[in-house]
N, C-alpha and C positions, 0 to 999 in steps of 0.2 A: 504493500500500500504506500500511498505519496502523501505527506502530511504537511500541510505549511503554519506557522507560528505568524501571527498579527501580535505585535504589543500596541497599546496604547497607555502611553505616560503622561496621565492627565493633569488637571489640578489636584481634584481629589485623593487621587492614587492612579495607581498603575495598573492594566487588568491585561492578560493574556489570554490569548485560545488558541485554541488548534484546532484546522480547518481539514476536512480532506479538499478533493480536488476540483469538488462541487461546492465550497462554500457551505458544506455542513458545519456545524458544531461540533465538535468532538471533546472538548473538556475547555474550560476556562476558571484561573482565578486571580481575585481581586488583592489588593492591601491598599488601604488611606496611611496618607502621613499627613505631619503638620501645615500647614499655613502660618506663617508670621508676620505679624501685623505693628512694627515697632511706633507706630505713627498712623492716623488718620490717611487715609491713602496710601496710604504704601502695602506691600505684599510680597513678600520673601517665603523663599522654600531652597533645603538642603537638597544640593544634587547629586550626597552622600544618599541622601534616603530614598532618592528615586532609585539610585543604582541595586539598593537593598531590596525596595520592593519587585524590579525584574529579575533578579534572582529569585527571590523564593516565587514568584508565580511563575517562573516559567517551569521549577522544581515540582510545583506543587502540580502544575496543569500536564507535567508527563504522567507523574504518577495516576492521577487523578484518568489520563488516556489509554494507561497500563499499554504505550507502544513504545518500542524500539525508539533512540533518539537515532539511530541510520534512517528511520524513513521518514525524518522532518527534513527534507530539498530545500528549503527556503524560509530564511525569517525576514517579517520588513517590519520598521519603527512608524509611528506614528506619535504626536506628544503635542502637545500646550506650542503654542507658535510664538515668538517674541522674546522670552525668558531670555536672561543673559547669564551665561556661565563663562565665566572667566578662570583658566589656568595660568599656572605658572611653568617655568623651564623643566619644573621636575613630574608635572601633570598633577597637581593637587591643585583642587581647587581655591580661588583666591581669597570671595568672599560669598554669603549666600548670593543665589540667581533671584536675582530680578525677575518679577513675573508679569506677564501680560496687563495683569488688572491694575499694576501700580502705576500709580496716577500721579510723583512726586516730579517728574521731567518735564513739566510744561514750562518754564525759563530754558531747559536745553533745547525744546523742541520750536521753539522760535530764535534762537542762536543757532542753528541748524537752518531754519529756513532763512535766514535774513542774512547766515555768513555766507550760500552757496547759493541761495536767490531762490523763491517760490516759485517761480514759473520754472526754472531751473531743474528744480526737484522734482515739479509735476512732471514735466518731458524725461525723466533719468526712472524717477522711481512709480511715478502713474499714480501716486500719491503725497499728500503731504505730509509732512511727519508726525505725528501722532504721539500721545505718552505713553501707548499701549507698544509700539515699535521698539526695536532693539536699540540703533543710532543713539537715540536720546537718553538711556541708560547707559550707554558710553558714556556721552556727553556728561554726565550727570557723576560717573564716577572719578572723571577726568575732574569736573569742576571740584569736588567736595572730598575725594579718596585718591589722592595724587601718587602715593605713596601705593595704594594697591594698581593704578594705573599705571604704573613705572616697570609693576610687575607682570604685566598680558604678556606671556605667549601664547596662547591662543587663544581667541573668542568661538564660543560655541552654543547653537541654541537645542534645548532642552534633550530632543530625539537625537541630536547629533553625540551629544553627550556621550549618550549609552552607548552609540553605535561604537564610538571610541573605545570604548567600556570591553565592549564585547569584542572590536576588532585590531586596536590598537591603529584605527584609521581616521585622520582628519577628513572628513567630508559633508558634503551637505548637499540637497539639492534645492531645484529650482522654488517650489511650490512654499515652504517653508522660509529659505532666504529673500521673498518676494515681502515676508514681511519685516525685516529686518531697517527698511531706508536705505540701504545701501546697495541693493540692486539694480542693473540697470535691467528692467524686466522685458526691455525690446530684443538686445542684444545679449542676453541671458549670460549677462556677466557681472563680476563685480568694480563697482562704480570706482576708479582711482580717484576720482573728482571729490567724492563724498570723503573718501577712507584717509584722503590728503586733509582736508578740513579735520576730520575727527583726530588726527596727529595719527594712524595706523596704516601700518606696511601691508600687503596683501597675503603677504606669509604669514600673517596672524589671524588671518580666517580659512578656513576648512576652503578644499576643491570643492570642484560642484560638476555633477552630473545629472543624469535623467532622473526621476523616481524609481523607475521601473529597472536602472541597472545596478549591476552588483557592484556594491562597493569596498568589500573584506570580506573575510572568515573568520568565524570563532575560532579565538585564539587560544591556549593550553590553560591558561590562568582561569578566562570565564567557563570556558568547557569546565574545570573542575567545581568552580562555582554556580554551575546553573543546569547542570548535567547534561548539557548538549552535546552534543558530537562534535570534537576539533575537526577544524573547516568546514562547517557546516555555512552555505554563504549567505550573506546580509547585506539586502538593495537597500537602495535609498530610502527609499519607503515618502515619506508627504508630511506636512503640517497637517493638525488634526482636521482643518475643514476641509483640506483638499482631499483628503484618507476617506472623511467622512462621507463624501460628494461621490467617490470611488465606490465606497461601499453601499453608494445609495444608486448607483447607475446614472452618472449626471456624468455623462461620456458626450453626447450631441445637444445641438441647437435644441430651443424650445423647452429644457428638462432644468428645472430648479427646483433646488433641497432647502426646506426648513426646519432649522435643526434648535430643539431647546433641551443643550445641555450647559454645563454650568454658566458659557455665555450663549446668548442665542443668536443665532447664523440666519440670514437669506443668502442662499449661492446659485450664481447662473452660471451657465456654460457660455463660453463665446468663443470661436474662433480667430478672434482678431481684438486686437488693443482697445479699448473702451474704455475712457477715463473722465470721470465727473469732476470737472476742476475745481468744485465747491468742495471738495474733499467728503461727501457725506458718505461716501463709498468705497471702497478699496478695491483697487483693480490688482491683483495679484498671476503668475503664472501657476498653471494651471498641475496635476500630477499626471497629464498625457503631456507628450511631447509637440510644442509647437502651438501650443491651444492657451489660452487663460480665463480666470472668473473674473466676475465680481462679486462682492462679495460685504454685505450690509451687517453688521455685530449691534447688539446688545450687550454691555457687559452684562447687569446681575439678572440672567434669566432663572436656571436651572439654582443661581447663588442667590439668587430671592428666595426660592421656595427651599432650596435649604437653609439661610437661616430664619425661615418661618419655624419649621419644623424644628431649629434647636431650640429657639428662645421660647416659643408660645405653643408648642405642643408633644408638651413630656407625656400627658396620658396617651397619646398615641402610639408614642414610642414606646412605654412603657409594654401599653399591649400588645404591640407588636415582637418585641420580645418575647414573651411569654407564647405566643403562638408561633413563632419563626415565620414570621413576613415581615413585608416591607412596609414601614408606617406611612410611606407618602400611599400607599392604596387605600389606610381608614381619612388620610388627608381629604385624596380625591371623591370620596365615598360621601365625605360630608359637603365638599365643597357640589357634590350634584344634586342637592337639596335645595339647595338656592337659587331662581331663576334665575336667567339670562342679566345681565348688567349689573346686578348686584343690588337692586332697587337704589343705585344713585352712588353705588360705593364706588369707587376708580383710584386703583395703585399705579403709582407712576415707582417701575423697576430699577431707579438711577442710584443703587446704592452703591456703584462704585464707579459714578460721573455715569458719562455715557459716550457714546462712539457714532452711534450714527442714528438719529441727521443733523443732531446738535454736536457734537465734538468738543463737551463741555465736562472736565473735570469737575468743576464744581458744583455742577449737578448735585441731589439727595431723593434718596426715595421718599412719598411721600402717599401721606393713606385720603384720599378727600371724599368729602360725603359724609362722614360717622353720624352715623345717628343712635339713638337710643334702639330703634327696630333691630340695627346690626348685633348679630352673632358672630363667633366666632368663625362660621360655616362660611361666613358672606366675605370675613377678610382675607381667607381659605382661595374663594372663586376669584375673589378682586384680583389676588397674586394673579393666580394663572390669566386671566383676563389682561391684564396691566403687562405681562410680557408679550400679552400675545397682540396688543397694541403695539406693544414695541415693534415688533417681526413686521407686522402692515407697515410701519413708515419705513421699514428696511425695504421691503417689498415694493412699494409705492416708488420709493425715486427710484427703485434698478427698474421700473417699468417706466418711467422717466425718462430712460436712456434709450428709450426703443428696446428693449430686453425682452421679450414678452415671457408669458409665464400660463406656458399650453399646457404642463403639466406638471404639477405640484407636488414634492415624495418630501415626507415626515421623517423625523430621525429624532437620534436621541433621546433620553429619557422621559419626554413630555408625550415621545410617541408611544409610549406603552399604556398611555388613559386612554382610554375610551373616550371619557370627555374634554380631554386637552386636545384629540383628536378632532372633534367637532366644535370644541370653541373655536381651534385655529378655520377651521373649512367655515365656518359662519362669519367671523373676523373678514376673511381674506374674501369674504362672498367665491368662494372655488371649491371643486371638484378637488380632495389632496387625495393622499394613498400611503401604504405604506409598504417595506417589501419583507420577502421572505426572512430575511437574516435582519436582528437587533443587535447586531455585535457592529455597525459602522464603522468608524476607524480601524479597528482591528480587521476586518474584513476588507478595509480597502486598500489595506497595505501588504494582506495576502494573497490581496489578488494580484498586486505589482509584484510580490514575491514571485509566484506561481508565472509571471509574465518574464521574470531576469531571469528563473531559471528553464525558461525550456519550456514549460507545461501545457505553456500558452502562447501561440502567435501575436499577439496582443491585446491590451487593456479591453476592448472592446470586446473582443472574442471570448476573453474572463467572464465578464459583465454579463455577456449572453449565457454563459452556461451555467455561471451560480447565483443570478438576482432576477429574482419575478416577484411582481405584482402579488399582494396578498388578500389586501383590503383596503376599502376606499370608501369616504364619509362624503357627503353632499350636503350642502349649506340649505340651513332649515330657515324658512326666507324669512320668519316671525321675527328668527333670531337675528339676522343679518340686517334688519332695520332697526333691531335695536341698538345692537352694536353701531351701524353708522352712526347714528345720533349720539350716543355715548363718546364715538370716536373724535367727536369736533370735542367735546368738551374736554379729554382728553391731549389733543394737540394742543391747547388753548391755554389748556392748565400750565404747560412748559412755557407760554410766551407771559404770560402774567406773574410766574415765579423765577425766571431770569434774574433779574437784579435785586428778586432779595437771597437768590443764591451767592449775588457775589458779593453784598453786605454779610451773611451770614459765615461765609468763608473767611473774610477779614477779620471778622470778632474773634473767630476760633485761633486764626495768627495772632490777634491783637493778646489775648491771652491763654494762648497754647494748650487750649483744653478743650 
């Protein structure tokens, strides 16, 4: 038999599976590590604990498949896109990784546009720089941690990491480095222009190739750490949304994924450069060769309803312990008690800024409507609600750009409700779906495995043999007017709370609390 290994090294944690040659499931498992938060905005994680958690899942997921590690052909990475890992000469890490969600580079990320010029940037990188980007987390340890800056030899994001881990190979590819600012994502190279402003040699960033090609072999060290087969080989593998996009079948025109996991994603397919100079969008290259997305973020989607469920619902958790399930299903359970709109309740998701279509760090999430009528059931659906408001103005300007959006496929962990399923299809007034395999990322990056080694003539020809069509929800039109009318007073609420986000952000400077 022929078995391929998907990692994904998320925020949460890290989860592994093994696939056979159809995109089965054959065994997977999970480990969370910390998040640390030293500051309002900010977000750090050990890239010591990532490493620890793909060891014991990939240990844990052979045993668990009771097969041979000779018949796993191919592992591909998948992980959190942005993160900054920084080593030093002897390959230790410098300081914690920078993560995606941290929000503390807004001064770098305009000393990046203003020292190499905004339009500049938009033609280089088809973006502008962002706090959530790599670039500005340079910048930012350059400005403030000089002395760990002195020390790079090489920069590396999150999935590249491990691959090093497990292959002793600097590399990276296109899809993943597309968010980094310092791509030139026409000419699928890295920017000298940019790397020259940021003070960095090009020897201090990883090669770069396709997704789909092989980039090393496990080497004798992680072989005996993670009990895989020495040389066993490891392609490039994607950034989580482009793995995710993979594992959703978002290979041609017309085909976009909406994804609510810990941030929530709109991703299109396009065959050609597409860039919204308003920056509300991020045009990135793509995990096929020659193709790119674009591609609309939410930060706190799937990070809302998580920390709903830590702060304001322990009895859920509680019982769900005791029975071994997953407390976001008594979540969802109560939140479908509640009509449609929430009779006036509307959560705006900005608890950690937000990204698109505002690009506003200073953003805050925010609960409006409470009334005396509201239960706890009602602040339960407003969550889900309130991201999935999010996802429509994602949706909204990528159809904006001429994108259209003929076929809609669900992912990540909001696609496993039933009713997060039809909120989103009433939301977006559209027909969505969702397909055979819930393992996303880890799936899309076995399918580019399964593509470097052989298995497969190409990404496409994967896609057709291990992703179908499962199930598909259709917008219930009672609800779809309500939501529209919800939805103005929802954009409305961001233009009205604008500027006391940025009074309220200065008090919190003004006295550091």
């Amino acid at each position: 038999m022929e078995y391929l290994i998907g990692i994904d090294i998320g925020t949460s944690g890290t989860k592994t599976v093994i696939f056979n040659r159809l995109g089965e499931t054959i065994a997977s498992h999970t480990v969370e590590y910390e998040l640390f938060q030293p500051e309002i905005g900010w977000a750090e994680q050990r890239p010591e604990d990532w490493w620890n958690a793909v060891c014991k899942t990939i240990k844990a997921s052979i045993e668990k498949a009771k097969i041979s590690p000779e018949d796993i052909k191919g592992i591909g990475l998948s992980g959190q896109m942005h993160g900054l890992v920084l080593l030093d000469r002897n390959n230790n890490v410098i300081r914690p990784a920078l993560l995606w969600c941290d929000l503390r580079t807004a001064k770098e990320c305009d000393e990046i546009m203003d020292g190499v010029g905004r339009s500049r940037i938009l033609d280089i990188t088809g973006n502008p720089v962002l706090p959530a980007f790599t670039a500005p987390k340079i910048q930012w340890v350059k400005n403030h941690e000089r002395e760990n800056f002195n020390k790079i030899n090489k920069v590396l994001l999150p999935k590249d990491y491990i691959k090093f881990m497990l292959t002793g190979e600097y590399c990276s590819e296109y899809s993943d480095a597309s968010g980094t600012s310092m791509l030139d994502i026409k000419k699928r190279e890295w920017s000298l222009e940019i790397l020259d402003f940021l003070g960095l040699r090009i020897n201090q960033l990883p090669s770069l190739k396709e997704s789909c090609e092989v980039m090393g072999y496990v080497n004798k060290r992680s072989s005996e750490l993670t009990g895989l087969k020495e040389g066993t080989p490891v392609v490039g593998g994607a950034g989580d949304q482009a793995a995710g996009a993979i594992g959703n079948g978002i290979v041609k025109k017309g085909m976009i994924s909406a994804t609510v996991g810990t941030s929530g994603v709109v991703f299109a397919y396009t065959d050609k450069v597409t860039i919204d100079r308003e920056g509300r969008v991020q045009t990135f290259c793509h995990a096929i060769p020659n193709t790119w997305h674009v591609m609309g973020v939410t930060n706190g989607a799937g990070l809302s309803f998580r920390w709903l469920r830590d702060n304001l619902c322990d009895i859920e958790k509680s019982v769900s312990l005791k029975m071994g399930r997953d407390p976001y299903e008594f979540m969802t359970a109560e939140a479908e008690k509640v009509p449609a709109g929430c009779m006036g309740l509307i959560y705006l998701p900005y608890i950690m800024g937000e990204r698109t279509p505002h690009l506003n760090t200073k953003a805050k999430g925010v609960l409006f409507g409470l009334s005396a009528i509201h239960t706890k059931n009602h602040i339960i659906r407003a969550f889900m609600e309130g991201v999935s408001y999010s996802l429509k103005d994602c949706l909204s300007v990528i159809n904006s750009m001429g994108i259209d959006a003929a076929n809609i496929r669900l992912s990540g962990g909001g696609a496993r409700s039933e009713l997060w399923k039809q909120i989103l299809s009433d939301i977006f007034a559209s027909r969505v779906s969702t397909v055979n395999s819930k393992e996303g990322p880890a799936l899309g990056v076995a399918i580019l495995a399964a593509v470097g080694t052989g298995i497969y003539k190409s990404i496409q020809e994967a896609c057709d043999a291990c992703i179908k069509e499962v199930s598909v929800k259709m917008p219930i039109m009672e609800n779809v007017n309500i939501y529209k009318d919800f939805y103005g007073v929802y954009k409305n609420l961001y233009v009205s709370l604008k500027e006391q986000y940025d009074i309220t952000d200065a008090i919190i400077r003004k006295y550091g609390k």
